[in-house]
C-alpha positions in Angstrom: 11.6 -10.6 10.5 13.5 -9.4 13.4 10.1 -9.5 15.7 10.6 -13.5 14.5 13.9 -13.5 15.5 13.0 -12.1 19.0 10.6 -14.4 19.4 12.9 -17.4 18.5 15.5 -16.3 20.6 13.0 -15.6 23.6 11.8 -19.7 23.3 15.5 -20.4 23.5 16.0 -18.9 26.7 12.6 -20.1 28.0 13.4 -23.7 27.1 17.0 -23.6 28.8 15.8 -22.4 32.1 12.7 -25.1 31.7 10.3 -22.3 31.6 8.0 -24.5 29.6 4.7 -22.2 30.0 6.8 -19.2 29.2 8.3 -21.1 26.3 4.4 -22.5 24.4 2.9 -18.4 24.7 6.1 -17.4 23.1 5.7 -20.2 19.9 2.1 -19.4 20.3 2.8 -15.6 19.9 5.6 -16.6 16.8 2.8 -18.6 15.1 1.0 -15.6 14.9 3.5 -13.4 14.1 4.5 -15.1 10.9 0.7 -15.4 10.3 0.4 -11.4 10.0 3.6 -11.3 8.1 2.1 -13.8 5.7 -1.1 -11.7 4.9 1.4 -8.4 5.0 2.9 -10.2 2.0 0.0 -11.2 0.3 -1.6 -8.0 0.4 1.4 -6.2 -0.4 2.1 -8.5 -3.3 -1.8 -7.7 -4.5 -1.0 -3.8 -4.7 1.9 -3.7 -6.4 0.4 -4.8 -9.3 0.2 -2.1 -12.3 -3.4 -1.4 -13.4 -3.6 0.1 -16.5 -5.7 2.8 -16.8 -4.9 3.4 -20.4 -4.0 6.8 -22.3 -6.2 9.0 -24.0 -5.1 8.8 -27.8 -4.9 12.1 -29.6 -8.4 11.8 -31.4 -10.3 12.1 -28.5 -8.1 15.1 -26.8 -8.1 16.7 -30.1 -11.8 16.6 -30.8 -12.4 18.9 -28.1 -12.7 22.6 -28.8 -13.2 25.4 -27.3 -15.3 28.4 -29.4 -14.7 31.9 -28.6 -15.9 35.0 -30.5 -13.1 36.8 -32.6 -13.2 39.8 -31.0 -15.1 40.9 -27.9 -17.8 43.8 -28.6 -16.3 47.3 -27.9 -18.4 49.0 -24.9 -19.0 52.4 -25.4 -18.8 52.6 -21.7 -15.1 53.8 -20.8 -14.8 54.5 -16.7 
Protein backbone atom coordinates (compact mmCIF):
# COMPACT_ATOMS: atom_id res chain seq x y z
CA UNK A 1 0.00 0.00 0.00
CA UNK A 2 2.41 2.70 0.81
CA UNK A 3 5.12 1.17 -1.86
CA UNK A 4 1.79 2.06 -4.28
CA UNK A 5 1.59 5.24 -2.94
CA UNK A 6 5.31 5.96 -3.64
CA UNK A 7 5.08 4.82 -6.75
CA UNK A 8 2.02 6.99 -7.67
CA UNK A 9 3.55 9.90 -6.27
CA UNK A 10 6.90 9.25 -8.11
CA UNK A 11 4.82 9.20 -11.78
CA UNK A 12 3.38 12.53 -10.51
CA UNK A 13 6.55 14.17 -10.34
CA UNK A 14 7.96 12.40 -13.49
CA UNK A 15 4.97 13.59 -15.49
CA UNK A 16 5.27 17.34 -14.37
CA UNK A 17 8.87 17.73 -15.28
CA UNK A 18 7.92 15.78 -18.73
CA UNK A 19 10.15 13.02 -17.72
CA UNK A 20 8.07 10.70 -19.84
CA UNK A 21 10.68 7.58 -19.82
CA UNK A 22 11.07 8.02 -16.13
CA UNK A 23 7.36 8.31 -15.79
CA UNK A 24 6.21 4.55 -18.06
CA UNK A 25 9.27 2.37 -15.70
CA UNK A 26 7.59 3.86 -12.75
CA UNK A 27 3.66 2.65 -13.98
CA UNK A 28 5.56 -0.33 -15.27
CA UNK A 29 7.13 -0.91 -11.81
CA UNK A 30 3.31 0.03 -10.05
CA UNK A 31 1.73 -2.62 -12.33
CA UNK A 32 3.79 -5.05 -10.80
CA UNK A 33 3.71 -3.93 -7.51
CA UNK A 34 -0.02 -4.28 -7.18
CA UNK A 35 0.43 -7.68 -9.10
CA UNK A 36 2.55 -9.20 -5.96
CA UNK A 37 0.18 -7.56 -3.65
CA UNK A 38 -2.60 -9.33 -5.43
CA UNK A 39 -1.08 -12.88 -5.11
CA UNK A 40 0.05 -11.75 -1.29
CA UNK A 41 -3.74 -11.57 -0.83
CA UNK A 42 -4.70 -14.50 -2.40
CA UNK A 43 -2.31 -16.67 -0.74
CA UNK A 44 -2.84 -15.09 2.49
CA UNK A 45 -6.58 -15.40 2.06
CA UNK A 46 -5.89 -19.42 1.25
CA UNK A 47 -4.10 -19.94 4.71
CA UNK A 48 -6.20 -18.42 6.97
CA UNK A 49 -8.61 -20.82 6.35
CA UNK A 50 -9.36 -23.33 9.51
CA UNK A 51 -8.71 -26.99 8.66
CA UNK A 52 -10.26 -29.19 10.90
CA UNK A 53 -8.30 -31.75 12.14
CA UNK A 54 -11.03 -33.13 14.29
CA UNK A 55 -10.78 -34.29 18.12
CA UNK A 56 -10.26 -37.58 19.38
CA UNK A 57 -13.63 -38.51 21.20
CA UNK A 58 -13.24 -40.18 24.54
CA UNK A 59 -13.74 -43.94 23.26
CA UNK A 60 -10.75 -44.00 21.49
CA UNK A 61 -8.46 -42.20 24.27
CA UNK A 62 -10.08 -44.35 26.79
CA UNK A 63 -9.59 -47.70 25.08
CA UNK A 64 -6.01 -47.37 25.57
CA UNK A 65 -4.39 -49.00 28.57
CA UNK A 66 -1.43 -49.42 29.96
CA UNK A 67 -0.81 -52.95 32.03
CA UNK A 68 1.54 -53.04 34.77
CA UNK A 69 2.24 -55.88 37.26
CA UNK A 70 0.78 -55.16 40.96
CA UNK A 71 3.77 -55.22 42.59
CA UNK A 72 7.29 -55.45 41.35
CA UNK A 73 9.17 -58.84 42.57
CA UNK A 74 11.24 -58.22 45.73
CA UNK A 75 15.15 -58.84 44.98
CA UNK A 76 16.87 -60.52 47.46
CA UNK A 77 19.76 -58.52 46.29
CA UNK A 78 20.07 -55.37 48.75
CA UNK A 79 23.47 -53.20 47.93
Amino acid sequence: MQICGNLTARIAEAEANHWLGEAEGLKVSLAGARDKLAQMNQITSQRSAAINLGMPDFATAASRTVTTPAALPASGNTQ
